[in-house]
C-alpha positions as CSV (number, residue, x, y, z in Angstrom):
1,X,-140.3,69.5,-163.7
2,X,-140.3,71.5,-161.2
3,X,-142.6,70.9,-158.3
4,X,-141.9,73.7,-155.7
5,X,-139.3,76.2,-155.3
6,X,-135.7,74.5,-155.6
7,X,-138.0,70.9,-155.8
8,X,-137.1,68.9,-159.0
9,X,-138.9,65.7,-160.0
10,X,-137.2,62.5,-161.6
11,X,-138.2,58.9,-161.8
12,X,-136.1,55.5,-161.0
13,X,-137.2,52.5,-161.6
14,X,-140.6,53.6,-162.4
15,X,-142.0,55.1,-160.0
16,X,-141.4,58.8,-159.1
17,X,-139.1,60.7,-156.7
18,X,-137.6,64.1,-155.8
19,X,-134.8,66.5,-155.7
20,X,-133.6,69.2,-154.2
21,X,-130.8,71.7,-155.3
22,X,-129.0,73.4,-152.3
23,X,-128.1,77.2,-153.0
24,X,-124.5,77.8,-151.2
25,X,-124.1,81.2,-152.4
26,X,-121.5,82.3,-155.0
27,X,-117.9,81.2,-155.2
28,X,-115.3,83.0,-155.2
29,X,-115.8,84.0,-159.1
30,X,-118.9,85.2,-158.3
31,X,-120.6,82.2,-159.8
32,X,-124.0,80.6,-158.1
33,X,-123.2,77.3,-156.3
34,X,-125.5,74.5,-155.6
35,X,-125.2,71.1,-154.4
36,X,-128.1,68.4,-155.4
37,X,-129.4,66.3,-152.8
38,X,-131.6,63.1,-154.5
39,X,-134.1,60.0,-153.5
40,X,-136.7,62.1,-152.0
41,X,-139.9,59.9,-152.1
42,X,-142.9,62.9,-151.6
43,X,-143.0,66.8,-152.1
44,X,-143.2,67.0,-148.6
45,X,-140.2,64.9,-147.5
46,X,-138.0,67.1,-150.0
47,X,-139.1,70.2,-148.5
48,X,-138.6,69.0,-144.8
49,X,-135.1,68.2,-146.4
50,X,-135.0,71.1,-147.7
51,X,-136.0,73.7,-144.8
52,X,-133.9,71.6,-142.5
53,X,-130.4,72.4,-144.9
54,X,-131.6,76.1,-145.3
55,X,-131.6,77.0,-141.1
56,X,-128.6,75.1,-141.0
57,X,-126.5,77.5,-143.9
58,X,-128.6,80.1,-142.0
59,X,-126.9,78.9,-138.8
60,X,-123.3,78.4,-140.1
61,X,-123.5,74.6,-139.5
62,X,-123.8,73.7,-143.1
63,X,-121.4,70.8,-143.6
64,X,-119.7,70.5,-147.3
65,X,-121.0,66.9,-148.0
66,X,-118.1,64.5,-148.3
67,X,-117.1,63.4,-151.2
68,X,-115.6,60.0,-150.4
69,X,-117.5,56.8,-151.1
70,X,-119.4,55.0,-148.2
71,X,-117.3,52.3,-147.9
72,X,-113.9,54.3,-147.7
73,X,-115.3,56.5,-145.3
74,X,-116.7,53.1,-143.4
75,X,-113.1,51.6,-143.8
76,X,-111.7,54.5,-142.3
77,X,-114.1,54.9,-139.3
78,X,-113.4,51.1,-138.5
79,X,-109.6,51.1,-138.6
80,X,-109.2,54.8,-136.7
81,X,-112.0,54.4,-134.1
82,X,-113.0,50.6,-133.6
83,X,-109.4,49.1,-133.5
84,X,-108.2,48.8,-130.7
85,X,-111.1,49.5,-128.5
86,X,-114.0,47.1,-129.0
87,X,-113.3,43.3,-128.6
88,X,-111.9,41.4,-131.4
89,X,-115.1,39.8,-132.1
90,X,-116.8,42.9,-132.2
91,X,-114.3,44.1,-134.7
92,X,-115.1,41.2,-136.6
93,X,-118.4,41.8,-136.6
94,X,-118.3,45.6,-137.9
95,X,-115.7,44.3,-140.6
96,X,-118.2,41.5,-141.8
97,X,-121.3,43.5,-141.8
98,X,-119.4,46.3,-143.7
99,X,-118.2,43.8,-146.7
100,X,-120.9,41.6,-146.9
101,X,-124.1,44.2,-146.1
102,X,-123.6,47.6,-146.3
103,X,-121.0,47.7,-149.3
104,X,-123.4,46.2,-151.4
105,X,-126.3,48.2,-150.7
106,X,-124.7,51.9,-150.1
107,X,-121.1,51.1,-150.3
108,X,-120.7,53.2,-153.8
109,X,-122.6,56.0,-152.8
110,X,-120.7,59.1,-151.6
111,X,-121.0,60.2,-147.9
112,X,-122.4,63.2,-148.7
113,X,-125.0,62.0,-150.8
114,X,-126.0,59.4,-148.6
115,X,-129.9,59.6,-148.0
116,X,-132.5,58.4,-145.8
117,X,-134.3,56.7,-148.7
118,X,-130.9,54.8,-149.0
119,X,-131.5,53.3,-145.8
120,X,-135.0,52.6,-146.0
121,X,-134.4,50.6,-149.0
122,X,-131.5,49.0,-147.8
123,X,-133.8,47.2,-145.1
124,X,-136.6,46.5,-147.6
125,X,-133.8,44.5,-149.1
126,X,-132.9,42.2,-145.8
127,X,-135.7,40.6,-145.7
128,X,-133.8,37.2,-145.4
129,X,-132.5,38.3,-142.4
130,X,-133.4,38.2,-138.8
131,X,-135.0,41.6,-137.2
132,X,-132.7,41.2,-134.9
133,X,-129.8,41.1,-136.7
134,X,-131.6,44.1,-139.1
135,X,-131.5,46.1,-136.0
136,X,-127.8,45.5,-135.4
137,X,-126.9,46.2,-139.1
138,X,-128.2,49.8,-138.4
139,X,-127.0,50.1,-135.1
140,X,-123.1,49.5,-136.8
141,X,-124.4,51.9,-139.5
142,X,-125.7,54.8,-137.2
143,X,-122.9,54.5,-135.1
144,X,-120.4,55.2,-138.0
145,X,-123.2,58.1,-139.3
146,X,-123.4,60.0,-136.3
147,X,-119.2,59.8,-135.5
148,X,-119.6,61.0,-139.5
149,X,-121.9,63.8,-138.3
150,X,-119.5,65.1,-135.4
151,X,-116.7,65.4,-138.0
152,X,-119.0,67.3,-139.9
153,X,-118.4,65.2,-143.3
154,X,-122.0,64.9,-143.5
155,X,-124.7,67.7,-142.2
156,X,-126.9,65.2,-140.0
157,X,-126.7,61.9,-139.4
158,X,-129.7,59.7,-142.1
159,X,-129.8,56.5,-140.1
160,X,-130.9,58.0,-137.1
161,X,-134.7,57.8,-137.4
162,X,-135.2,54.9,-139.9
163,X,-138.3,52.4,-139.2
164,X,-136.9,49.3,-137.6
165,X,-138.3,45.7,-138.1
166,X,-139.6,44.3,-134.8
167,X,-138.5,41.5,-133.0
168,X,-140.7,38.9,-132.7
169,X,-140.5,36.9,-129.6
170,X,-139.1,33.4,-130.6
171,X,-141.2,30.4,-129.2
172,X,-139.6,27.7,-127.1
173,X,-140.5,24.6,-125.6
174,X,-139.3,23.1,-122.5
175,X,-138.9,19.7,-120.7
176,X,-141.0,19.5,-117.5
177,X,-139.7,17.9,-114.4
178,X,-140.1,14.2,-115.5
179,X,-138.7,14.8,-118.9
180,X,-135.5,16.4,-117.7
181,X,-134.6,13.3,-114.8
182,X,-135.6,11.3,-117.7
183,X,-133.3,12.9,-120.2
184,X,-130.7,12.6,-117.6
185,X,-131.4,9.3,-116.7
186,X,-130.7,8.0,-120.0
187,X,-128.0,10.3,-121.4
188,X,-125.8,9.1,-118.7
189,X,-123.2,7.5,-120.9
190,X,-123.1,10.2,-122.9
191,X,-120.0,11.9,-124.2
192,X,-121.5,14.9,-123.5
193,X,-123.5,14.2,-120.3
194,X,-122.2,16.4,-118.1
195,X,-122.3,19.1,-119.8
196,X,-126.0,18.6,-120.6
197,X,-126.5,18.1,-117.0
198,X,-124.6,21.6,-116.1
199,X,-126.8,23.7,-118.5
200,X,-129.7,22.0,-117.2
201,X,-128.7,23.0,-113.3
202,X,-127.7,26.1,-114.2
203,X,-129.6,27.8,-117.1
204,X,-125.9,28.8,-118.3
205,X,-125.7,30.1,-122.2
206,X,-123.3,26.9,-124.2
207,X,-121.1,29.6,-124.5
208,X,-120.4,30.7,-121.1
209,X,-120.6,26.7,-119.7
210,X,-117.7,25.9,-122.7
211,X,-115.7,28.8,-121.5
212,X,-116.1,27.7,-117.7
213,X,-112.5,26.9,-116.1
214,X,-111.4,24.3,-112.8
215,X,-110.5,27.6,-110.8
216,X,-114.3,28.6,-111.2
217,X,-115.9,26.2,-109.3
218,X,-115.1,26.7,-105.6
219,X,-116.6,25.5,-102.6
220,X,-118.6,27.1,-100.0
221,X,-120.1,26.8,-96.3
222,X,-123.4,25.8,-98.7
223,X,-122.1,23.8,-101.6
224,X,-120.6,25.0,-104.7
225,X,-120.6,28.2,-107.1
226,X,-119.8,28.1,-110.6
227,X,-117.9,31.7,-111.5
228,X,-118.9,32.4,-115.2
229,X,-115.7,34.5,-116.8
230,X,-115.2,34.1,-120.2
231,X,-117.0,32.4,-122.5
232,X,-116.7,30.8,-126.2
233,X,-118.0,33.0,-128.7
234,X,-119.8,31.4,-131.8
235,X,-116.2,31.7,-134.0
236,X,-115.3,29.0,-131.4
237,X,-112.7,31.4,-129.3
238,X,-112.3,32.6,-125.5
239,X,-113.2,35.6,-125.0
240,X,-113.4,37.5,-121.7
241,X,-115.8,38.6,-119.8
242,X,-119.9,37.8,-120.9
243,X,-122.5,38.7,-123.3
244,X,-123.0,41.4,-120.7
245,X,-122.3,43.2,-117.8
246,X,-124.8,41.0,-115.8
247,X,-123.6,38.1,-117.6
248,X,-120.8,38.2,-115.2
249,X,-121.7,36.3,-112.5
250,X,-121.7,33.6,-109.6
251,X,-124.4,30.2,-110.2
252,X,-124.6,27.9,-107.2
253,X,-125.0,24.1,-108.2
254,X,-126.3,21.3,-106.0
255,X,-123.6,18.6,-104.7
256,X,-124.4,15.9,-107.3
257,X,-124.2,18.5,-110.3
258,X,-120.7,19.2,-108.6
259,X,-119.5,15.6,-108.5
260,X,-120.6,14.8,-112.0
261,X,-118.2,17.4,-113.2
262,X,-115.0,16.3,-111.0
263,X,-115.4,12.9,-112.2
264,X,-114.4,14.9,-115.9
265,X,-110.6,15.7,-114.0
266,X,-109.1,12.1,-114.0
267,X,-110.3,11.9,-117.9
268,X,-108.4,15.4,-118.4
269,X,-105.3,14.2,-116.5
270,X,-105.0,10.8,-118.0
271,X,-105.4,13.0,-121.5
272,X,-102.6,15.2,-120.3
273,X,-100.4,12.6,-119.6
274,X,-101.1,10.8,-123.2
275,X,-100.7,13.5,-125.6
276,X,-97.9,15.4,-123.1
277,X,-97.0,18.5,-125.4
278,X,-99.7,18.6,-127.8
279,X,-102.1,18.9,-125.0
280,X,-103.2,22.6,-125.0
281,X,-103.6,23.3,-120.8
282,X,-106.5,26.1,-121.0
283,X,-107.6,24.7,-117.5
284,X,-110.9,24.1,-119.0
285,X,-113.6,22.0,-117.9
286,X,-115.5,21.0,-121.0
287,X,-112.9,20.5,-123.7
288,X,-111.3,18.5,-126.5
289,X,-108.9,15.4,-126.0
290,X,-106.0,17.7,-126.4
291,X,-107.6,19.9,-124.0
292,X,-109.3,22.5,-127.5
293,X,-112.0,24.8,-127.1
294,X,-114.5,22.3,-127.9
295,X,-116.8,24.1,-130.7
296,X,-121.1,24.9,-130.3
297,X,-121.7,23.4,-133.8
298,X,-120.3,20.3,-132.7
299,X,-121.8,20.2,-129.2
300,X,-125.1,20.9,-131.1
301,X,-124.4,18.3,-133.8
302,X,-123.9,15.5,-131.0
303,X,-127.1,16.6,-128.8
304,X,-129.1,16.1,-132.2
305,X,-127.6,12.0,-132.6
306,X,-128.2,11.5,-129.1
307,X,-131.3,12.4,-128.8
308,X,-132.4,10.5,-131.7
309,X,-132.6,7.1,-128.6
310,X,-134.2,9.1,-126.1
311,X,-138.0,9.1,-126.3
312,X,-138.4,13.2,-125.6
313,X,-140.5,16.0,-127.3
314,X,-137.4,17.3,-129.4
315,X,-135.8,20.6,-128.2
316,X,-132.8,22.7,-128.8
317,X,-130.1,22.5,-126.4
318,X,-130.6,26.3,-125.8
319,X,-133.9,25.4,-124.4
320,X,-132.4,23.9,-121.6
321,X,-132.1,27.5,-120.3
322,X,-135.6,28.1,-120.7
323,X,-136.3,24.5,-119.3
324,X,-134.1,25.8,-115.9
325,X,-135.9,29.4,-115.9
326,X,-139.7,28.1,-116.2
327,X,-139.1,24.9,-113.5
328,X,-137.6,27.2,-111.1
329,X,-140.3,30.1,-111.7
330,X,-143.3,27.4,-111.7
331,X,-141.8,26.1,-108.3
332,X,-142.2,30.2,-106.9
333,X,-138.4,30.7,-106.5
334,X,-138.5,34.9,-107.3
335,X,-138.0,35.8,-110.6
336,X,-135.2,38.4,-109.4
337,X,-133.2,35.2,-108.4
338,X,-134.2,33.2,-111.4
339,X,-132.9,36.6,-113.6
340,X,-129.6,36.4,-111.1
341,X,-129.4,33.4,-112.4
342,X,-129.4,33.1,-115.8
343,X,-127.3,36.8,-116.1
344,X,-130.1,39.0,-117.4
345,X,-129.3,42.4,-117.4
346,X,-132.4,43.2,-115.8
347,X,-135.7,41.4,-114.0
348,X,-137.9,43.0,-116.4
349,X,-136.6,40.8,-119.6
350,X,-137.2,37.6,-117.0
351,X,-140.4,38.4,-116.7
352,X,-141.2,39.3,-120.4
353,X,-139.3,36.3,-121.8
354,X,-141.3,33.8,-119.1
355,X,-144.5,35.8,-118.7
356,X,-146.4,32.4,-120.1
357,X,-145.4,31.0,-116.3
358,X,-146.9,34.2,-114.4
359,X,-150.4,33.7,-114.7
360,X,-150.8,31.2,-112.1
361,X,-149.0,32.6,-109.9
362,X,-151.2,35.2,-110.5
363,X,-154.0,33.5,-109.3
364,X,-152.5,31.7,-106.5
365,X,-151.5,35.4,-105.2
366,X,-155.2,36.3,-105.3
367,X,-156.3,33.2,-103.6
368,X,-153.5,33.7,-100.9
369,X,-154.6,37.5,-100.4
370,X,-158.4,36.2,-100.2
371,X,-157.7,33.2,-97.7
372,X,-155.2,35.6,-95.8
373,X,-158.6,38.4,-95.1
374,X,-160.6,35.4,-94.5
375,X,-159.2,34.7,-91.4
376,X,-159.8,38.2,-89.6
């Protein structure tokens, strides 16, 4: 039934939805051509649709949709553009959200009939996943759309504008002062120890602590700097460079911090020295017997058993970076340092992720303004 001019109404699933038919003119036998564009949920978003295709064959930039399949055209995108020129893991990444997410959802549907509705109901559908990780499913998607867009296979790009899920900010919990020497104190025998210790000192991510190497920790007039490099991604391989641009960076330690992890080289040399050539030399600091990446699952699995002993509020080892960030901002140390620190790419997220330890210093910044005019 026709609802408006060039407006058609159908039903799926139940419930009722639009069409619109796209008038291309007349071939070249002088016969009327159309193209049918579907999953239109109101009148009104059929005719935006609509209007929006009309100025655009007004305009010459009418693009023929494509006639390949989503996941052919995705395939394609991936192996001519992506390969090559993002990071293996990123590569990865794309692949695996391809297969196991999009394909699924959209991967049958041709290019060119590819709608916004698609999308929108895609999401509706991920609700077992993350927002997060939502958000990065459509990023991977809009990306291929709009390099889909350029080639003109498609008119416009229909993940462009899609509503998002928003990220809730995960809660944390954190050790105070007492709680961490006590943790320390007692996790001294430890397989593990020093590495608990390091990402305590330094609010270091696992990842970039289990990527650090011996020709990273250099001394200094001060003390000693930890260089973060490369780090161990969550497939359990090196990979160079950080999480991000900022994540690049230089994290003094104190003297005792330093010490604990030289005490690790006579266990790596004697280890050297025992397994000879199966010993894998990646001059790292925290790794295997045979000198392995050691993996985060297991690092994770062995903080759970050894904190089973030790009489502690339960946390996750990645807390220990929150646990750093919140004893050095509660002790005034300025959050641009702390943010230095722990490799944020900028103060702001610093002070949104830890804005739970601001207030008081709020309050003591007042009371040190009002004492300060006091004394005129």
């Amino acid at each position: 039934m026709a609802r408006a001019s060039n407006i058609y109404e159908y039903k799926k699933n139940g419930k009722t939805h639009y069409y619109i038919m796209i008038d291309l003119g007349k071939d070249k036998n002088n016969k009327r051509k159309q193209k049918k564009k579907m999953g239109f949920k109101s009148v009104k978003e059929a005719k935006q649709a609509l209007l929006e295709y009309q100025n655009e064959l007004k305009k010459g930039q009418y693009a023929e949709p494509s006639k390949q399949t989503f996941s052919e055209y995705f395939d394609e995108w991936v192996r001519t553009e992506k390969e090559g020129t993002v990071k293996e893991v990123t590569l990865r990444d794309y692949k695996n959200i391809g297969k196991s997410i999009l394909y699924p959802h959209i991967g049958n549907i041709q290019l060119g009939s590819l709608t916004r509705e698609h999308i929108v109901d895609m999401i509706s559908e991920l609700d077992t996943y993350s927002a997060k990780y939502i958000r990065k499913i459509i990023g991977v998607l809009n990306d291929s759309l709009k390099h889909a867009a350029e080639q003109e296979f498609i008119s416009k790009n229909v993940a462009s504008n899609v509503p998002l899920p928003r990220i809730k900010q995960r809660e944390f919990q954190v050790w105070n002062s007492k709680q961490v020497a006590k943790f320390l104190d007692e996790s001294k025998d430890m397989t593990y120890h020093v590495l608990y210790r390091t990402l305590l000192m330094t609010g270091m991510r696992i990842g970039e602590a289990l990527g650090l190497r011996w020709k990273d920790i250099t001394e200094t007039s001060t003390g000693y700097v930890l260089s973060i490099r490369q780090t161990v991604n969550n497939n359990g391989l090196l990979e160079t460079g950080g999480k991000t641009k900022s994540s690049l960076r230089n994290v003094e330690i104190d003297a005792e911090t330093a010490n604990y992890i030289f005490s690790l080289k006579d266990t790596i040399n004697r280890n050297k020295e025992k397994f000879k050539d199966s010993y894998t030399d990646n001059d790292l600091i925290f790794c295997t017997r045979h000198g392995n990446v050691l993996q985060q699952p297991n690092v994770r699995t062995a903080y759970r058993k050894d904190m089973q002993s030790i009489d502690l509020p339960r946390i996750r080892i990645h807390d220990f970076r929150h646990t750093h960030a919140t004893l050095l901002l509660e002790r005034k140390i300025n959050p641009k340092v702390v943010s230095e620190r722990l490799g944020h790419s900028s103060v702001v997220i610093t002070l949104t992720t830890y804005a739970h330890v601001l207030p008081t210093m709020q309050t003591e910044a007042v009371s040190a303004l009002s004492s300060l005019l006091k004394e005129r």
